[in-house]
MIDOSE-1310 file (N, C-alpha, C; in nm, 2 decimals, decimal comma, always signed):
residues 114
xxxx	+8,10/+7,69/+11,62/+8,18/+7,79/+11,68/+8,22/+7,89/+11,58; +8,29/+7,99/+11,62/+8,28/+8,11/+11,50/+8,42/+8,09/+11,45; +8,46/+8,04/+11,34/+8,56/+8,09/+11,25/+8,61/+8,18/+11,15; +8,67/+8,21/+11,15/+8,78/+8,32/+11,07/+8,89/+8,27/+10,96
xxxx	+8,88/+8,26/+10,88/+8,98/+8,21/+10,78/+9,04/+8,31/+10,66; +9,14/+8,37/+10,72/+9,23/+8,49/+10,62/+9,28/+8,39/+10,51; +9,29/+8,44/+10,39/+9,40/+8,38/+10,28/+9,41/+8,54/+10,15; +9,49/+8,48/+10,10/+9,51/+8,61/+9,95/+9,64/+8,66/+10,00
xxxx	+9,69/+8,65/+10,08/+9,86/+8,72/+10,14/+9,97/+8,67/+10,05; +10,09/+8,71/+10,08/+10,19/+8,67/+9,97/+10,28/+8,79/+9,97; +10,38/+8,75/+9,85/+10,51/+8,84/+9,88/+10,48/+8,91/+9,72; +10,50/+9,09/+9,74/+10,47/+9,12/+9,65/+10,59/+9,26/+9,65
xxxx	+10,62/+9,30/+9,56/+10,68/+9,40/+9,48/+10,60/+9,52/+9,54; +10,70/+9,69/+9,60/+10,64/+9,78/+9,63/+10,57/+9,85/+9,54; +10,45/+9,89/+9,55/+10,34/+9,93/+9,44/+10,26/+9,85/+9,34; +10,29/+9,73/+9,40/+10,20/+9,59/+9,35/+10,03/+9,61/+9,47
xxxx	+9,95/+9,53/+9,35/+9,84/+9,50/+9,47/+9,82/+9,33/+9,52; +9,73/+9,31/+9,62/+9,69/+9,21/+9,64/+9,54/+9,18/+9,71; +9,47/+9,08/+9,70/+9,32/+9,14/+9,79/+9,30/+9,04/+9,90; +9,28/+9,06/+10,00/+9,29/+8,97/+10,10/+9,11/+8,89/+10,14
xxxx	+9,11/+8,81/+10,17/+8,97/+8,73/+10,15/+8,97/+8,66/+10,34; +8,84/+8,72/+10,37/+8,79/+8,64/+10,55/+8,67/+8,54/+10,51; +8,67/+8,43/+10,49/+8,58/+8,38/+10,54/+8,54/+8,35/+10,62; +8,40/+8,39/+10,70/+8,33/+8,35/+10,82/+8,21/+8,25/+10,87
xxxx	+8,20/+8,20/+10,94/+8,13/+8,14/+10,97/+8,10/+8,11/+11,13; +7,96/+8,05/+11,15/+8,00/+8,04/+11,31/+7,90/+8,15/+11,40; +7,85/+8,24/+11,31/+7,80/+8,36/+11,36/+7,69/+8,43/+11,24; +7,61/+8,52/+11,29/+7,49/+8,57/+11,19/+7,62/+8,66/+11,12
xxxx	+7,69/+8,64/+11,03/+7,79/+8,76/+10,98/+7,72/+8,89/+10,94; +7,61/+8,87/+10,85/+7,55/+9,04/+10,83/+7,51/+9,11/+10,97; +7,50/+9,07/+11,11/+7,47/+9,15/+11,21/+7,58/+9,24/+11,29; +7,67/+9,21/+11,18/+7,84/+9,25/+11,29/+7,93/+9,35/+11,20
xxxx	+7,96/+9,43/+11,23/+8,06/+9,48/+11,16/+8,18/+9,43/+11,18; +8,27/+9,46/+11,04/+8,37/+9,37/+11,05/+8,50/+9,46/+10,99; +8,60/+9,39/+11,09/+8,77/+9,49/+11,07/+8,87/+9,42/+11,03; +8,94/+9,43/+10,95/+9,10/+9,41/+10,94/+9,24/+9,45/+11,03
xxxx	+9,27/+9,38/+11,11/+9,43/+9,41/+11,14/+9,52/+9,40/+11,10; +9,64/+9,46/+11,14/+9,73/+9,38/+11,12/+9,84/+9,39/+11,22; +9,94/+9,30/+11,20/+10,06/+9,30/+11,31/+10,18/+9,29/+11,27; +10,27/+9,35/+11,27/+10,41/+9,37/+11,27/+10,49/+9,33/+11,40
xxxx	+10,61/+9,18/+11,34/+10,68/+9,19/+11,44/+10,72/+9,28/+11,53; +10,71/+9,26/+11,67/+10,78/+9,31/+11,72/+10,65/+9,46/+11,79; +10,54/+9,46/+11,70/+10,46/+9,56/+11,73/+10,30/+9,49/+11,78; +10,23/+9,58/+11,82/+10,11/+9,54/+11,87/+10,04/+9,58/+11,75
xxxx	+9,91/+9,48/+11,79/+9,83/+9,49/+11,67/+9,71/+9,62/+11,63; +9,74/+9,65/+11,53/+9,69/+9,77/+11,46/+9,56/+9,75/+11,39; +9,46/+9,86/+11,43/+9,29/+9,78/+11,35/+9,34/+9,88/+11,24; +9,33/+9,82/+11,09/+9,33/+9,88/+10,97/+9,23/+9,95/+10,87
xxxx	+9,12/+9,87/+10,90/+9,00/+9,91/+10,83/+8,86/+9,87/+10,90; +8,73/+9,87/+10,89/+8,63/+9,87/+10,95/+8,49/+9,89/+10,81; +8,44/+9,81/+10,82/+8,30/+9,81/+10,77/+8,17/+9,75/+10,83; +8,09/+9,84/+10,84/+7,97/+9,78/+10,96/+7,88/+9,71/+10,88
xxxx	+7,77/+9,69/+10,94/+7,67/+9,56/+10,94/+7,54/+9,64/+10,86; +7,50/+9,75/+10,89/+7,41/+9,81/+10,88/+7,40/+9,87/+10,77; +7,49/+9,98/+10,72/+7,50/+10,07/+10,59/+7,63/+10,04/+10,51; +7,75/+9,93/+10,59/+7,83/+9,96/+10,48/+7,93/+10,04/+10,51
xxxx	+7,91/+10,14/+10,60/+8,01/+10,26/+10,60/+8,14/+10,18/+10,68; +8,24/+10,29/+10,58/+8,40/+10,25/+10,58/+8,47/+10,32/+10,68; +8,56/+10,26/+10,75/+8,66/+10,37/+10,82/+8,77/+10,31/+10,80; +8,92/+10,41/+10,79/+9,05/+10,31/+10,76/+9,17/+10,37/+10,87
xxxx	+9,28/+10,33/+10,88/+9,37/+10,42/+10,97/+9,42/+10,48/+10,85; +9,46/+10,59/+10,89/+9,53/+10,71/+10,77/+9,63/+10,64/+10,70; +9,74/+10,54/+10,74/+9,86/+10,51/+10,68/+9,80/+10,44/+10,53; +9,66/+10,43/+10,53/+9,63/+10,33/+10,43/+9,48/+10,37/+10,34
xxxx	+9,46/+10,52/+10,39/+9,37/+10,60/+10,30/+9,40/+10,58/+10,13; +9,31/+10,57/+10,06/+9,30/+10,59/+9,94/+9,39/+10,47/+9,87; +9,43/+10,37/+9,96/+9,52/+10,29/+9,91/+9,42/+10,17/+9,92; +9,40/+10,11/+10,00/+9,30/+10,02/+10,07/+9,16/+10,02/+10,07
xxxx	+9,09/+9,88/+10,03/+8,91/+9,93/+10,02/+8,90/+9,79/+10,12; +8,83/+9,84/+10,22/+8,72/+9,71/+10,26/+8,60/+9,71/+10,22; +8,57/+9,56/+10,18/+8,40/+9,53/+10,16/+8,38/+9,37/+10,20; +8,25/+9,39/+10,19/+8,16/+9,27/+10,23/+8,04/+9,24/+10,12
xxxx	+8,08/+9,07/+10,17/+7,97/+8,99/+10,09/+7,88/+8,96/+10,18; +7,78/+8,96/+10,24/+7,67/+8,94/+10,33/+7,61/+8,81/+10,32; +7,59/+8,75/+10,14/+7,58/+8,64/+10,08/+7,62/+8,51/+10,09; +7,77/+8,57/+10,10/+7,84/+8,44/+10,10/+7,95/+8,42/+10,26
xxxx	+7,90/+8,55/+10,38/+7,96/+8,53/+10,47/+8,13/+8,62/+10,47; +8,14/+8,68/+10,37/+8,32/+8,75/+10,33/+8,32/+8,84/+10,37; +8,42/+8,89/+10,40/+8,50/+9,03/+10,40/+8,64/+9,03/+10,33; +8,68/+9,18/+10,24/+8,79/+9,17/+10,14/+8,86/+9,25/+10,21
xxxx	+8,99/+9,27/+10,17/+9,07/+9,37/+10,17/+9,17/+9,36/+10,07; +9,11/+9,50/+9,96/+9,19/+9,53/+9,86/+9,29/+9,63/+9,91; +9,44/+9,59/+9,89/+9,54/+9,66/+9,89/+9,61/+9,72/+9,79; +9,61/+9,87/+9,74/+9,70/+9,87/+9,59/+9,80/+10,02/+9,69
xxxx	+9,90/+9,97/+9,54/+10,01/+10,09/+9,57/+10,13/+10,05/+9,72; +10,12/+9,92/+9,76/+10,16/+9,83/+9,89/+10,31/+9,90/+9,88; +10,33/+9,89/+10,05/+10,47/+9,98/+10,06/+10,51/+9,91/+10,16; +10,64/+9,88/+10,19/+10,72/+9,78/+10,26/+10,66/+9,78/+10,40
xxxx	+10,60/+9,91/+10,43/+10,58/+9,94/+10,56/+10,40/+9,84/+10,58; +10,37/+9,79/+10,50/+10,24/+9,71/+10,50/+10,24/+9,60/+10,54; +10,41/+9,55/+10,56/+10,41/+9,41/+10,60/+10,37/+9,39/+10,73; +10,31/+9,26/+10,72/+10,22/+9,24/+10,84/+10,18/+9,12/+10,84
xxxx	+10,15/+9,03/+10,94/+10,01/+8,92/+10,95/+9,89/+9,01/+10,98; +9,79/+8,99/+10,83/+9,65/+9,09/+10,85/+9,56/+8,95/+10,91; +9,49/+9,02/+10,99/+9,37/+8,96/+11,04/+9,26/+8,99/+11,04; +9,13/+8,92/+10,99/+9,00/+8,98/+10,98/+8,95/+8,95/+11,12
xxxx	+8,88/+9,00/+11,19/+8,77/+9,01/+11,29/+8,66/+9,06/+11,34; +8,55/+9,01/+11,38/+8,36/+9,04/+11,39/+8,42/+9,11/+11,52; +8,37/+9,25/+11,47/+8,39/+9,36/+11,64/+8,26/+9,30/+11,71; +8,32/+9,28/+11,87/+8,21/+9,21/+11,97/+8,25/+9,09/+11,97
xxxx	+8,31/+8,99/+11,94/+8,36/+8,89/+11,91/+8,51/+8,86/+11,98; +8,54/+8,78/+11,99/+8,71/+8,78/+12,05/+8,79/+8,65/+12,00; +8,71/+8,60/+11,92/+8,77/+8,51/+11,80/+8,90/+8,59/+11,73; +8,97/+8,52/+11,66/+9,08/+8,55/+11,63/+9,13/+8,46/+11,47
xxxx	+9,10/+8,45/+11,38/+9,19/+8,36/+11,24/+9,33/+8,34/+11,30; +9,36/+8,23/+11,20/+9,55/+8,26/+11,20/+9,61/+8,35/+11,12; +9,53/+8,43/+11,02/+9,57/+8,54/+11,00/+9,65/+8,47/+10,83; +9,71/+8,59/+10,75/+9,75/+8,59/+10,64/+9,89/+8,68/+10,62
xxxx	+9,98/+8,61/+10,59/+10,12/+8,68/+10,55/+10,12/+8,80/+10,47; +10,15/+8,91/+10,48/+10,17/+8,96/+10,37/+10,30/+9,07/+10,36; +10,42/+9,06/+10,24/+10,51/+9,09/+10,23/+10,56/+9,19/+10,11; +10,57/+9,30/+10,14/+10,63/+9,39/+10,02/+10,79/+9,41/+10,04
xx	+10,83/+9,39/+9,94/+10,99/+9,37/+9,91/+11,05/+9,37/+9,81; +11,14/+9,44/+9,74/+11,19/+9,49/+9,65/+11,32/+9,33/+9,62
């Protein structure tokens, strides 16, 4: 069955980085593009970043341009998410997930706080 396993989260200082790690399994991973969420109590869940199957190509939501890189290991089944320059407002449970899929990880804490 297809799993999702987020880890790399943690409490970090504003303008610290951290890199967030999906391991997948369960599914052909290179055939799928793949996204990061995240959720904020109290809010609905927000798609953050996007990297497809095919070429690679990236898309982000604006609050996290130039700050944030997703990539993929095709190899070993990963998807990253580097975060630098983290701002309180990034706190979240981030979630990785295969668009087309309705799987879901338990997702990974992540906390910026002075």
């Amino acid at each position: 069955q297809v799993q999702l396993v987020e880890s790399g989260g943690g409490l970090v200082q504003p303008g610290e980085s951290l890199r967030l790690s999906c391991a997948a399994s369960g599914f052909t991973f290179n055939r799928y593009t793949m996204s990061w969420y995240r959720q904020c109590p109290g809010k609905e869940r927000e798609l953050v970043a996007t990297i497809s199957s095919a070429d690679g190509r990236t898309n982000y939501v604006d609050s996290v341009k130039g700050r944030f890189t997703i990539s993929r290991d095709n190899a070993n089944d990963r998807v990253y998410l580097q975060m630098n320059s983290l701002k309180p407002e990034d706190t979240a449970v981030y979630y990785c997930k295969a668009v087309g899929k309705t799987y879901w990880g338990q997702g990974t804490q992540v906390t910026v706080s002075s």
